[in-house]
Short mmCIF file of the C-alpha atoms (twelve columns), coordinates in Angstrom:
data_MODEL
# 
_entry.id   MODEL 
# 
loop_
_atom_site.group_PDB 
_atom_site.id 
_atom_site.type_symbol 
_atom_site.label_atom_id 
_atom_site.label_alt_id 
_atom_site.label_comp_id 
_atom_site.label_asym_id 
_atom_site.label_seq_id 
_atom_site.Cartn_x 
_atom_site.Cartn_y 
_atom_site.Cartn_z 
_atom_site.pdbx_PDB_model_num 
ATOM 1   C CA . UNK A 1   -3.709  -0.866  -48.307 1 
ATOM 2   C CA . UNK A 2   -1.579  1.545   -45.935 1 
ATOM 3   C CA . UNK A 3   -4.101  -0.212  -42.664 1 
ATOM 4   C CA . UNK A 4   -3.064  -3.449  -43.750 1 
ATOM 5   C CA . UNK A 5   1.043   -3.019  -44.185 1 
ATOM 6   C CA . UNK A 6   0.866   -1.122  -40.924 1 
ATOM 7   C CA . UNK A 7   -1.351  -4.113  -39.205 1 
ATOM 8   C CA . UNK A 8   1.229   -6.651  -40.994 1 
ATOM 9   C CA . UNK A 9   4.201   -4.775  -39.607 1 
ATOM 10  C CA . UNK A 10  3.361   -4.159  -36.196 1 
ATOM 11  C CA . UNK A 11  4.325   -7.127  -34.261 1 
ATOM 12  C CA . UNK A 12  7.903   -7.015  -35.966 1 
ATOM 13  C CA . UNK A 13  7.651   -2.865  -34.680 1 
ATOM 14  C CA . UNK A 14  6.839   -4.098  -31.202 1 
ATOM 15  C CA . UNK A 15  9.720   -7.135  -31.509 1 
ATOM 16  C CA . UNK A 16  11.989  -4.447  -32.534 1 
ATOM 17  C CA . UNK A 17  11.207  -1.894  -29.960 1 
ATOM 18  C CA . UNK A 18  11.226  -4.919  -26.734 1 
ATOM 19  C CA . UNK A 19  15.000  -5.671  -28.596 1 
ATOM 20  C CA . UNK A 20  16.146  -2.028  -27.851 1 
ATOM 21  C CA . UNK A 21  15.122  -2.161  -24.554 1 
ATOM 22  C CA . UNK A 22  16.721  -5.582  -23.396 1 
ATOM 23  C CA . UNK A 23  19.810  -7.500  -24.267 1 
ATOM 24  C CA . UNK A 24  20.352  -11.744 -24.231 1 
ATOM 25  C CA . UNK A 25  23.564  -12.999 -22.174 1 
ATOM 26  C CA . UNK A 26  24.161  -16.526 -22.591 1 
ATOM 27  C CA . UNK A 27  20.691  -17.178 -23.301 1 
ATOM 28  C CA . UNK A 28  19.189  -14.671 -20.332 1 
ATOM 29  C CA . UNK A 29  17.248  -11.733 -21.093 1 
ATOM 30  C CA . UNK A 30  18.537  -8.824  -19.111 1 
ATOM 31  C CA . UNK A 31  16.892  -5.362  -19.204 1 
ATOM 32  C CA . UNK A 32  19.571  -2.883  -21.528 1 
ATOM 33  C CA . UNK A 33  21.617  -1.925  -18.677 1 
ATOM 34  C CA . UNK A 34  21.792  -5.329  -17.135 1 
ATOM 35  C CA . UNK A 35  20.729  -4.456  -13.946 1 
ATOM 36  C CA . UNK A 36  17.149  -6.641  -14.444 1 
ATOM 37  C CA . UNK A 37  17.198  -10.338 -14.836 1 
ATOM 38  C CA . UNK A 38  13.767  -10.864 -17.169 1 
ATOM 39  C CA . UNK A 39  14.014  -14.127 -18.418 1 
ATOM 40  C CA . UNK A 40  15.582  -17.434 -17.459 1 
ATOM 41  C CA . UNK A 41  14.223  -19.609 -20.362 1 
ATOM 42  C CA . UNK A 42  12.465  -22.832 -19.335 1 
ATOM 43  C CA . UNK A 43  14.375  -24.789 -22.061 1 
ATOM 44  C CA . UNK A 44  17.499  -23.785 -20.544 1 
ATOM 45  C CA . UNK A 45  19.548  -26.423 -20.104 1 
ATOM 46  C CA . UNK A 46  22.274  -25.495 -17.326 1 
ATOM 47  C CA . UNK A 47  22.199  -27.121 -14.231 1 
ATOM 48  C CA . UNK A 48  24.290  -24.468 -12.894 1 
ATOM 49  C CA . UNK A 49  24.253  -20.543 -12.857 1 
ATOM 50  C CA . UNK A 50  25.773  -17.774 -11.812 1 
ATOM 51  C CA . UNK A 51  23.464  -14.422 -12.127 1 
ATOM 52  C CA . UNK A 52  26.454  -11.808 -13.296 1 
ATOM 53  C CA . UNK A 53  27.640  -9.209  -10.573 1 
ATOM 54  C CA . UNK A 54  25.600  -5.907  -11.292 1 
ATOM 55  C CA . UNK A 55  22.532  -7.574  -11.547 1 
ATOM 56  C CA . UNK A 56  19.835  -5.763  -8.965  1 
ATOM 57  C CA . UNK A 57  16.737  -7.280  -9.082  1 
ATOM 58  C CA . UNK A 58  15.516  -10.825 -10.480 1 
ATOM 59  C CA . UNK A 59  12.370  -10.283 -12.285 1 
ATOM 60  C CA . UNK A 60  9.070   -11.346 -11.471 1 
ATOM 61  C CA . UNK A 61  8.683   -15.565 -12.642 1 
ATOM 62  C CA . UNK A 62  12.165  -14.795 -14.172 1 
ATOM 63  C CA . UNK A 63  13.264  -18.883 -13.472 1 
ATOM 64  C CA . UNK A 64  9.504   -19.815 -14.388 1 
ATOM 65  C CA . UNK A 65  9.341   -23.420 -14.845 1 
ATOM 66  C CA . UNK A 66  12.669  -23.813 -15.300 1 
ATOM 67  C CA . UNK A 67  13.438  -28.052 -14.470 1 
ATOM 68  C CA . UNK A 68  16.988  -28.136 -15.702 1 
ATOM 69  C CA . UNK A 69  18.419  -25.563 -13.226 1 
ATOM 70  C CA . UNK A 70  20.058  -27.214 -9.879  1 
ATOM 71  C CA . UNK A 71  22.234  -24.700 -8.443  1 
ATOM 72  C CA . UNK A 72  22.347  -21.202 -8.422  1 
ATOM 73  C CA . UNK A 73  24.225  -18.229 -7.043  1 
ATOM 74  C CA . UNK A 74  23.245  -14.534 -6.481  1 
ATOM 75  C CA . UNK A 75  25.420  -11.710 -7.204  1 
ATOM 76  C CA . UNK A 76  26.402  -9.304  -4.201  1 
ATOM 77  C CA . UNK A 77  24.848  -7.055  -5.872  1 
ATOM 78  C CA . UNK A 78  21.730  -7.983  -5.440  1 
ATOM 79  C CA . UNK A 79  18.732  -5.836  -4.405  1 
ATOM 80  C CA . UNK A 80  15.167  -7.204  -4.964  1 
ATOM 81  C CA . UNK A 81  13.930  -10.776 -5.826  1 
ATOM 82  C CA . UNK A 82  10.709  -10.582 -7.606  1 
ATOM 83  C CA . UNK A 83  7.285   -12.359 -6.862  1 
ATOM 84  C CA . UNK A 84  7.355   -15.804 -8.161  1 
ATOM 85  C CA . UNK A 85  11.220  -15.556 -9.140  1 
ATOM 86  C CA . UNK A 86  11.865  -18.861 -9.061  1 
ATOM 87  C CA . UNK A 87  8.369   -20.872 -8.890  1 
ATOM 88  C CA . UNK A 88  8.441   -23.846 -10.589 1 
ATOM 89  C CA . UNK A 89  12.160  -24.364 -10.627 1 
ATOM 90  C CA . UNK A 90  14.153  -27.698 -9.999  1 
ATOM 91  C CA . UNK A 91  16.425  -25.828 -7.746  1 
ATOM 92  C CA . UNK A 92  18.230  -27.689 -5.233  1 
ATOM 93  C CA . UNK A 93  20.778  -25.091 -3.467  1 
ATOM 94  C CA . UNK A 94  21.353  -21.343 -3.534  1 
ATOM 95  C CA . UNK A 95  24.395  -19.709 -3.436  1 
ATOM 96  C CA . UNK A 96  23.763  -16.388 -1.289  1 
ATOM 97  C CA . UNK A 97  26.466  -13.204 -1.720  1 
ATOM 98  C CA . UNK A 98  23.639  -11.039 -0.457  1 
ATOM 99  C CA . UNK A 99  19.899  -11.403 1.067   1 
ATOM 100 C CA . UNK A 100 18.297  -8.602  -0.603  1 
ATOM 101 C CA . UNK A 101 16.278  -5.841  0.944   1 
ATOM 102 C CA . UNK A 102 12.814  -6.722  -1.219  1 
ATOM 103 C CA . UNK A 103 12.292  -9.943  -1.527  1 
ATOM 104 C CA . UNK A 104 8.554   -10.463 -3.373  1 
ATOM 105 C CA . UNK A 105 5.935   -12.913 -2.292  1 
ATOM 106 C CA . UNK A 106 6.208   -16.514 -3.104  1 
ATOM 107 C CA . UNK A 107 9.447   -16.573 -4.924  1 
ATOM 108 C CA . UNK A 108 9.810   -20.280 -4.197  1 
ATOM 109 C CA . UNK A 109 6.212   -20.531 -6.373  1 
ATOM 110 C CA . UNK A 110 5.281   -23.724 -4.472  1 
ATOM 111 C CA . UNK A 111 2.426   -24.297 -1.655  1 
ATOM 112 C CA . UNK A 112 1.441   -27.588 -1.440  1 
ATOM 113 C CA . UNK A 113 3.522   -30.006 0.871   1 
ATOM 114 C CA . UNK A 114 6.153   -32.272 -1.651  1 
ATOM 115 C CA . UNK A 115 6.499   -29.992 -4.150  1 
ATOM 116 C CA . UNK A 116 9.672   -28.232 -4.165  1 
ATOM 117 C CA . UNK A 117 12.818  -29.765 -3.913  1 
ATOM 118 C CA . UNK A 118 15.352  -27.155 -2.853  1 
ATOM 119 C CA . UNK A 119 16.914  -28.182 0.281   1 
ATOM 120 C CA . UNK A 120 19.926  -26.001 0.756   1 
ATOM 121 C CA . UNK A 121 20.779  -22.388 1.407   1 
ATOM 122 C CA . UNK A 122 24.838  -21.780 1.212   1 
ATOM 123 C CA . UNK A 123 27.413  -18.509 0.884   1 
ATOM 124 C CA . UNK A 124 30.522  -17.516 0.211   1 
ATOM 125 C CA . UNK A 125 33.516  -16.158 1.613   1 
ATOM 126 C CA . UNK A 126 32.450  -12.928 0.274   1 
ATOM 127 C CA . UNK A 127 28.664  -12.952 1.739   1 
ATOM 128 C CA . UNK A 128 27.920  -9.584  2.876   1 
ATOM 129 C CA . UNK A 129 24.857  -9.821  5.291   1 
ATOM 130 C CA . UNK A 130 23.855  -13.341 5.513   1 
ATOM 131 C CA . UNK A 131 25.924  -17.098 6.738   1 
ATOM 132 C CA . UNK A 132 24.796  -20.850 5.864   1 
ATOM 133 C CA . UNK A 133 23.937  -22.682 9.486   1 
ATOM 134 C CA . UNK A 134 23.547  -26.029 8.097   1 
ATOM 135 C CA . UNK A 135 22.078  -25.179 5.350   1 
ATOM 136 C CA . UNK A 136 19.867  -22.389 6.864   1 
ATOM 137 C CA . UNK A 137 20.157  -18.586 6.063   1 
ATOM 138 C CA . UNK A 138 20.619  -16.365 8.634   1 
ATOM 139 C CA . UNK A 139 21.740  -12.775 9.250   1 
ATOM 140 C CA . UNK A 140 25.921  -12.259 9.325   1 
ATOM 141 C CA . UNK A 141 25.261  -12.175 13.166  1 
ATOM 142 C CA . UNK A 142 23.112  -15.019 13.591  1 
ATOM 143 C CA . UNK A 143 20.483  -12.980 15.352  1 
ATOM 144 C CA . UNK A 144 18.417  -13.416 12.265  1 
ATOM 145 C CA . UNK A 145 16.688  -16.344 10.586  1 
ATOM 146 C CA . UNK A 146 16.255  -15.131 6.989   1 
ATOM 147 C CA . UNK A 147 15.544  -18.366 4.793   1 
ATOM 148 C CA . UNK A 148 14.488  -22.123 5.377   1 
ATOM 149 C CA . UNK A 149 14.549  -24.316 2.460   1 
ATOM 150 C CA . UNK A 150 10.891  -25.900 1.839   1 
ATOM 151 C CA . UNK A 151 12.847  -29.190 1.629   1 
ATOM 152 C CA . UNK A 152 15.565  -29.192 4.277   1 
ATOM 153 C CA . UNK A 153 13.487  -31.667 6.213   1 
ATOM 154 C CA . UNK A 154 10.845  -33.247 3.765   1 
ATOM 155 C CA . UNK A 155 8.515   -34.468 6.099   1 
ATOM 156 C CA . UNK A 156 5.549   -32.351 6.081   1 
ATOM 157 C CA . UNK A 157 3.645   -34.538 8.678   1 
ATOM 158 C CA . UNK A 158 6.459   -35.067 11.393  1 
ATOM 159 C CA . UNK A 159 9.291   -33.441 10.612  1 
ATOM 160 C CA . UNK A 160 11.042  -30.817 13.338  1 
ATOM 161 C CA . UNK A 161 13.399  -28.182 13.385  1 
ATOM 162 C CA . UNK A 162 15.303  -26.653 16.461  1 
ATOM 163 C CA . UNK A 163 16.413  -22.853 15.634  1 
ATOM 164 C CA . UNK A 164 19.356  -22.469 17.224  1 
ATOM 165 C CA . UNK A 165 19.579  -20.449 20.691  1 
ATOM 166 C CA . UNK A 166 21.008  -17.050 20.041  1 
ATOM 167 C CA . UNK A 167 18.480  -16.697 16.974  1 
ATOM 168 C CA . UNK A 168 15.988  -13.363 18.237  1 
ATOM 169 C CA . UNK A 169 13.780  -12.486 14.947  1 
ATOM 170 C CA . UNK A 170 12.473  -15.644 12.616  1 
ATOM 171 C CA . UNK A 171 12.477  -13.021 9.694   1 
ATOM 172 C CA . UNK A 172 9.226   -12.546 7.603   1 
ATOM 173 C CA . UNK A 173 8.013   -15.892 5.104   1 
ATOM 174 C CA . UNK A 174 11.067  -17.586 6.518   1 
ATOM 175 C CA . UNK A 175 9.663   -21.155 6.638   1 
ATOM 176 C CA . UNK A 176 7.609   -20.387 3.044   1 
ATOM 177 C CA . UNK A 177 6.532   -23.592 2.035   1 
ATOM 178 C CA . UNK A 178 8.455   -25.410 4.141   1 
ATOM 179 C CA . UNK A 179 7.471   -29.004 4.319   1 
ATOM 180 C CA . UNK A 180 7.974   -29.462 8.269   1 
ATOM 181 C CA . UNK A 181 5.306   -29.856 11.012  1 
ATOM 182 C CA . UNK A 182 7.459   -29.097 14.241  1 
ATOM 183 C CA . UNK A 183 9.644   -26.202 15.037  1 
ATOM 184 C CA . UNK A 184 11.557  -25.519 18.412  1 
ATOM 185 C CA . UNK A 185 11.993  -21.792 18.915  1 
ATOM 186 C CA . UNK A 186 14.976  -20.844 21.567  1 
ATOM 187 C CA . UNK A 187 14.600  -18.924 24.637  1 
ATOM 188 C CA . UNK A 188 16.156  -16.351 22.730  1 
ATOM 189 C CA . UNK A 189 13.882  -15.348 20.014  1 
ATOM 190 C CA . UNK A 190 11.753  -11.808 20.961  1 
ATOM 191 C CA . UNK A 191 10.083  -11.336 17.021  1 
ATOM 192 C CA . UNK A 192 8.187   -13.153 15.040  1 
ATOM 193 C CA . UNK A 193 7.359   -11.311 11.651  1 
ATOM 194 C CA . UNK A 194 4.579   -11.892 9.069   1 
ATOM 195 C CA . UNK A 195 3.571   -15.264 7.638   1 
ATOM 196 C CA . UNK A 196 7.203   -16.335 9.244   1 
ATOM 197 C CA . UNK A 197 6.093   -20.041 9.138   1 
ATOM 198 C CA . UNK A 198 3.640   -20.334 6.176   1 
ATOM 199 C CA . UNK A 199 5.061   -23.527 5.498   1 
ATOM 200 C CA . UNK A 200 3.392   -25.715 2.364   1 
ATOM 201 C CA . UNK A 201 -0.430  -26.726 2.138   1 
ATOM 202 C CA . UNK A 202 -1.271  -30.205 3.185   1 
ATOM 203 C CA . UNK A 203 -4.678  -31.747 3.012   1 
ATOM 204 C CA . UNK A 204 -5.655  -34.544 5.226   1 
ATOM 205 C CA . UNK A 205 -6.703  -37.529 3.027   1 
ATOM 206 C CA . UNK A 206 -10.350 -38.337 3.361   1 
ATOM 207 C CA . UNK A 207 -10.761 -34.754 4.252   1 
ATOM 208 C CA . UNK A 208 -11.690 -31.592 1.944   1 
ATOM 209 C CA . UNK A 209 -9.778  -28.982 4.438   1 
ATOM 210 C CA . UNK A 210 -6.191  -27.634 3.586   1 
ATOM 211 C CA . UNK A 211 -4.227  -27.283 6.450   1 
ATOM 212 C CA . UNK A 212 -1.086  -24.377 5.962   1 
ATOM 213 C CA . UNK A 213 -0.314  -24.738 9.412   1 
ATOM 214 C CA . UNK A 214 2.665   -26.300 11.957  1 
ATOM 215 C CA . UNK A 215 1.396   -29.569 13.989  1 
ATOM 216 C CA . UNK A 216 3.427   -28.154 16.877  1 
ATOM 217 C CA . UNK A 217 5.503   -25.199 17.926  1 
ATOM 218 C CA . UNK A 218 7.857   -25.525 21.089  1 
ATOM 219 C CA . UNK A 219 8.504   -22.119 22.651  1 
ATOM 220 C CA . UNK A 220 11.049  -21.711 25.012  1 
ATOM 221 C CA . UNK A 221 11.078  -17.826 25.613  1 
ATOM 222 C CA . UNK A 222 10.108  -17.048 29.027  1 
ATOM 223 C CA . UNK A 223 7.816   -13.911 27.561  1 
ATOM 224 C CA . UNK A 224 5.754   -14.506 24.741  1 
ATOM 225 C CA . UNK A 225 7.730   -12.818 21.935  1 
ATOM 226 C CA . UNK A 226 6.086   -9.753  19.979  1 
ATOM 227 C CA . UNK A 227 4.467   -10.893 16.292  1 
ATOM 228 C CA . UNK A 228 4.244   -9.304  13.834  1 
ATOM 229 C CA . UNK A 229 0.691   -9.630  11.393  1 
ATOM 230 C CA . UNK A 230 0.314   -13.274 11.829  1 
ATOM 231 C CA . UNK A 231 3.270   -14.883 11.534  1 
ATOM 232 C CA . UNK A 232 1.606   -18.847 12.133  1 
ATOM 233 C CA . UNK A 233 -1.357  -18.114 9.799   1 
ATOM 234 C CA . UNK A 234 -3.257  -20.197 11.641  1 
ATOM 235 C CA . UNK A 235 -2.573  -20.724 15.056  1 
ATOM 236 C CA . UNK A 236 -6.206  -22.020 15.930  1 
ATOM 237 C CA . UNK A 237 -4.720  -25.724 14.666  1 
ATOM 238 C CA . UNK A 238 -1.279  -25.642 16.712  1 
ATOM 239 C CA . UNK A 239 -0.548  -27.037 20.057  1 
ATOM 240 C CA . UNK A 240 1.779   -24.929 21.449  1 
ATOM 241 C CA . UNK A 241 4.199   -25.744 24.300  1 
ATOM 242 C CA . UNK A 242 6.134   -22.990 26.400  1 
ATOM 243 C CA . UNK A 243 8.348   -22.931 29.893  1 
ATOM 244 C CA . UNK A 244 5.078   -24.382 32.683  1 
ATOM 245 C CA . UNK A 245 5.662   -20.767 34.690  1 
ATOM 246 C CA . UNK A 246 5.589   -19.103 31.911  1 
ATOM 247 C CA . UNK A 247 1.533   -20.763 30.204  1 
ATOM 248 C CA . UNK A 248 -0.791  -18.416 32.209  1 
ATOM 249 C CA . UNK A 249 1.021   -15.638 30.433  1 
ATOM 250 C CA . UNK A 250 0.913   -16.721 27.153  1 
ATOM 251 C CA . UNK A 251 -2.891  -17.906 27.917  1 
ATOM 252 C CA . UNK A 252 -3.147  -14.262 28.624  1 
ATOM 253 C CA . UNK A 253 -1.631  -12.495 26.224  1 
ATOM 254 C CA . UNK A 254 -3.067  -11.407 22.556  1 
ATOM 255 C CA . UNK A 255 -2.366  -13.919 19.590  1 
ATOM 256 C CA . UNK A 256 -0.740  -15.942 21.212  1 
ATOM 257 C CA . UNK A 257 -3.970  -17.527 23.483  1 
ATOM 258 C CA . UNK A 258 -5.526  -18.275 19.800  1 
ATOM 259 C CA . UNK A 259 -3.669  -21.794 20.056  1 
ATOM 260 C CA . UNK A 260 -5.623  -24.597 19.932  1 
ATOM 261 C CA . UNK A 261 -4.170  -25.911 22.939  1 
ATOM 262 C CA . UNK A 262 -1.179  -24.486 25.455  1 
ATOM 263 C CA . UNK A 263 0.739   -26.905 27.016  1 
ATOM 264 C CA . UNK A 264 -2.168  -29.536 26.633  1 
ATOM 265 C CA . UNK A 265 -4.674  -27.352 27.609  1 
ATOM 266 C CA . UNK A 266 -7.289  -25.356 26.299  1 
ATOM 267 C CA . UNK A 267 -8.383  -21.991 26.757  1 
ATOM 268 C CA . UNK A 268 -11.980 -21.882 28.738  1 
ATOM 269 C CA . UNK A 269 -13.649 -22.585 26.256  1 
ATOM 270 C CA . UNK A 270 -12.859 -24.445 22.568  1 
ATOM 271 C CA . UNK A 271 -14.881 -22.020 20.356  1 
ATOM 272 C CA . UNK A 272 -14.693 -17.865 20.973  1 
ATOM 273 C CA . UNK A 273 -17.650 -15.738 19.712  1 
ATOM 274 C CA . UNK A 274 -16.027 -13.433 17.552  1 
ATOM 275 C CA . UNK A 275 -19.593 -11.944 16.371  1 
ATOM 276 C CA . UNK A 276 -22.251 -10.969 19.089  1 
ATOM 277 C CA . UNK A 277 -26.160 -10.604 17.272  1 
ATOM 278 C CA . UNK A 278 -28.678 -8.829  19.351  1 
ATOM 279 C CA . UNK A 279 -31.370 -10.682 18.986  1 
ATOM 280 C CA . UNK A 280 -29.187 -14.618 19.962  1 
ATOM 281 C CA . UNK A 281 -27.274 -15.589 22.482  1 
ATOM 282 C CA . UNK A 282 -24.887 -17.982 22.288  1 
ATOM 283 C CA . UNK A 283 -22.346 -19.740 25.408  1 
ATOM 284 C CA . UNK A 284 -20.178 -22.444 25.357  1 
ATOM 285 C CA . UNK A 285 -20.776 -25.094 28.492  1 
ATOM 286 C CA . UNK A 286 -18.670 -28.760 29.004  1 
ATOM 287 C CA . UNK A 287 -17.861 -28.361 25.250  1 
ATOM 288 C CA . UNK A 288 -20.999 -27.588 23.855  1 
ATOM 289 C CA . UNK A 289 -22.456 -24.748 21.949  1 
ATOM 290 C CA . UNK A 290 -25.387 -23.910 23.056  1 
ATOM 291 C CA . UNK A 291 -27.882 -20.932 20.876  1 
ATOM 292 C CA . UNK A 292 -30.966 -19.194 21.963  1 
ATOM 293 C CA . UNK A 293 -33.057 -16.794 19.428  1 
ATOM 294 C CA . UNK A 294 -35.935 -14.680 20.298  1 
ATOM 295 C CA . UNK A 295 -37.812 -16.516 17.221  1 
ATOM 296 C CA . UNK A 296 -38.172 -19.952 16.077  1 
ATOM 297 C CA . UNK A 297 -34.961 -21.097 14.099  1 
ATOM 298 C CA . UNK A 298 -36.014 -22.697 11.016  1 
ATOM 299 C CA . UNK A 299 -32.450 -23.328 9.975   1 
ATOM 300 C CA . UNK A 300 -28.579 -23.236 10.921  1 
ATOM 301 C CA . UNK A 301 -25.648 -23.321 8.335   1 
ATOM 302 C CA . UNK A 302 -22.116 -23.701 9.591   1 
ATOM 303 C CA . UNK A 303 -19.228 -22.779 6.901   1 
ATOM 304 C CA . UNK A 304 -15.463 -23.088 7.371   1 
ATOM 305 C CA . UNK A 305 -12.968 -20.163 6.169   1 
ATOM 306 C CA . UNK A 306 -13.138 -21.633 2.438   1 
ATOM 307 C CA . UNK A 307 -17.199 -20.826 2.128   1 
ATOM 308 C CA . UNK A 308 -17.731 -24.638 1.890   1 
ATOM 309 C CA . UNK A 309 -20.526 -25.448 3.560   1 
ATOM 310 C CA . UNK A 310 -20.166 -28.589 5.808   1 
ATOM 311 C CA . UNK A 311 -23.181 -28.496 7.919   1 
ATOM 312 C CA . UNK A 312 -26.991 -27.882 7.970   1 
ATOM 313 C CA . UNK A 313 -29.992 -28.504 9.517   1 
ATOM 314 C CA . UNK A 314 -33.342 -28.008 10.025  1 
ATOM 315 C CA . UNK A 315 -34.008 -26.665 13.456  1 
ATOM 316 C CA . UNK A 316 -38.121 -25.484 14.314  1 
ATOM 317 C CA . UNK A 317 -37.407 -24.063 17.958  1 
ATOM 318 C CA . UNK A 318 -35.425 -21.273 19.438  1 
ATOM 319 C CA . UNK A 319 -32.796 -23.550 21.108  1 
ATOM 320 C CA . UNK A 320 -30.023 -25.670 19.896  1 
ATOM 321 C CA . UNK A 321 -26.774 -26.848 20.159  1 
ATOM 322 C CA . UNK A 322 -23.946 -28.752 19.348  1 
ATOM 323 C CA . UNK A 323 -20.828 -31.011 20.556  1 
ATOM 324 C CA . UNK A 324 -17.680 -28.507 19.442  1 
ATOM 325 C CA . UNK A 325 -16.050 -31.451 18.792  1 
ATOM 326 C CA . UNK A 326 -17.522 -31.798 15.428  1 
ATOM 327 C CA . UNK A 327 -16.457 -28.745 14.027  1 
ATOM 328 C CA . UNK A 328 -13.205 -27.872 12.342  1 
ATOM 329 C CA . UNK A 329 -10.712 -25.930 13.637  1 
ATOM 330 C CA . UNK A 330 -10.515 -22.279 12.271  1 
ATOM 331 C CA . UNK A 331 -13.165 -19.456 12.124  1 
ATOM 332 C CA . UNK A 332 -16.207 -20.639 11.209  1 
ATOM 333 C CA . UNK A 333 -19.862 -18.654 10.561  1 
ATOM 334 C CA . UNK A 334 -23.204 -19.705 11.626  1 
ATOM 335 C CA . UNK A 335 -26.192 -18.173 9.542   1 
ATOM 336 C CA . UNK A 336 -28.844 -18.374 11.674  1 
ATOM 337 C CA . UNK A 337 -32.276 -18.035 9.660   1 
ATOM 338 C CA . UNK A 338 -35.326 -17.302 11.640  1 
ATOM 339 C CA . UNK A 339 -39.208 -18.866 10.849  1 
ATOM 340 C CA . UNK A 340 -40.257 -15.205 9.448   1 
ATOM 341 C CA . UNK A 341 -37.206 -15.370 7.154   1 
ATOM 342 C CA . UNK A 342 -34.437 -13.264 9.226   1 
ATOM 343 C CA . UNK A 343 -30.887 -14.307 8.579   1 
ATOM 344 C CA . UNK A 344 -28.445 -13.739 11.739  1 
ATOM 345 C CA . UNK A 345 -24.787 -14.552 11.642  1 
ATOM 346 C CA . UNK A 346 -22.699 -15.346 14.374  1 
ATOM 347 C CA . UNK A 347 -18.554 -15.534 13.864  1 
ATOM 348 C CA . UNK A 348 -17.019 -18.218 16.105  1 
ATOM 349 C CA . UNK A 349 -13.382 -19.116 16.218  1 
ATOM 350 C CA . UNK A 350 -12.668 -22.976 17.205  1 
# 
């Protein structure tokens, strides 16, 4: 009998003890010293909020969902956005006081191209270490490009952006699922930090690959600026275009010759062997990859960085190739598999 009433009354303990530790404002669950926004209900009504000054951190998912919710503006004293904070929302502008120093991963939530709505980044008077450039968040100085809004331009498949000159550092997951295909970075910019233009998925109708990439990135810096991690995520699918005296350089220089193309053209060859194997050998000649295996090839697989498997044949000899131009762009792996029953894999980037 005791079991039971203590089974029966344990959810209301647990309700009880979760009410001591957090307190409801208009409808908001904030942590007891109201420092922690928890929860933004998603039947929430308001198309407009203001998160109260002393608020640090927005919680993880703390807008989750939330479709009534337009507008809404940070506090100054704002420290830490959480992952996911606002994924899912029908946000159309923030209202910056602050850019905090954590900011989590994916707080817009979205990733494929159309999704998200919010097109406008804005501050106040009172903004602390960030200004609105048309919309755009950037550092008080303007050195800084903190914050793109995934809808600013809309146009996932043509749509371009010019940072302004003066802008050094495109800060890190500033273009986060950005639906844009074209950016223009000044002759200013020196950084580049990590995933800066991870802009929103898009996947080519007719076509099972997911592209997360930029169509085309003008560079007007004279020296290749450092990056940071991998800032274009995947820079194998980008045509990149810099200053004419300046190509051979970038052609030269790490990350930055991974480009599919630099100013129209390619590097000396379309696919790099990323993967030697002892016992093949492998060269690329006029666009065409040619193999050569001490044994008789019975089989070659060719998978593209999602595991899917989009080519296979039966081979019988120790030679064979293949146009390059039917592969898609990315790293790829060949698993070779010999007569005797030997699997060999060879790691190309196209």
């Amino acid at each position: 009998m005791k079991k039971t009433l203590l089974f029966m009354l344990l959810p209301l303990l647990c309700i009880l003890l979760q009410a001591q530790e957090t307190v409801v404002i208009d409808g908001v669950t904030f942590s007891v010293d109201r420092k922690t926004l928890i929860d933004y209900p998603e039947d929430k009504v308001d198309e407009e909020y203001v998160v109260p000054e002393g608020t640090e951190i927005i919680g993880e998912r703390a807008f989750w969902y939330n479709k009534y919710i337009q507008v809404l503006t940070l506090p100054l004293s704002l420290k830490e956005i959480g992952d996911y904070a606002l994924a899912g929302s029908g946000l159309k502008t923030i209202i910056w006081n602050t850019y905090p120093n954590v900011v989590g991963i994916d707080i817009w939530g979205f990733r494929s191209a159309g999704d998200s709505i919010l097109s406008s980044f804005l501050t106040t008077d009172n903004s602390d270490n960030c200004t609105s450039i048309d919309g755009v968040l950037f550092s008080k100085d303007k050195k800084k490009l903190l914050g793109f809004p995934p809808a600013k331009i809309g146009n996932r498949l043509g749509g371009k952006y010019e940072i302004p000159e003066g802008t050094e550092i495109i800060g890190k997951e500033a273009f986060l699922s950005a639906d844009i295909a074209v950016v223009v970075l000044p002759s200013t910019v020196n950084r580049i930090e990590k995933r800066a233009f991870s802009v929103s998925s898009l996947v080519a109708t007719g076509s099972y690959l997911k592209m997360d990439a930029l169509n085309k990135v003008f560079c007007k810096a004279m020296t290749p600026p450092e990056v940071i991690w991998n800032p274009f995520v995947e820079p194998e699918y980008i045509d990149l275009y810099v200053p004419e005296e300046s190509a051979d350089t970038y052609r030269n220089t790490d990350y930055w010759k991974r480009f599919r193309t630099i100013n129209g053209t390619k590097g000396d060859s379309g696919i790099q062997q990323m993967k030697q194997s002892p016992n093949l050998e492998s060269w690329i000649e006029n666009d065409i990859l040619y193999i050569e295996c001490d044994e008789t090839m019975s089989k070659i697989t060719v998978y593209d960085t999602n595991g899917t498997c989009f080519w296979q044949g039966d081979i019988h000899e120790n030679k064979w190739q293949m146009t390059t131009g039917e592969f898609p762009k990315g790293v790829l792996l060949l698993e070779v598999t010999t007569s005797g029953g030997k699997r060999t894999e060879i790691k190309l980037l196209n």
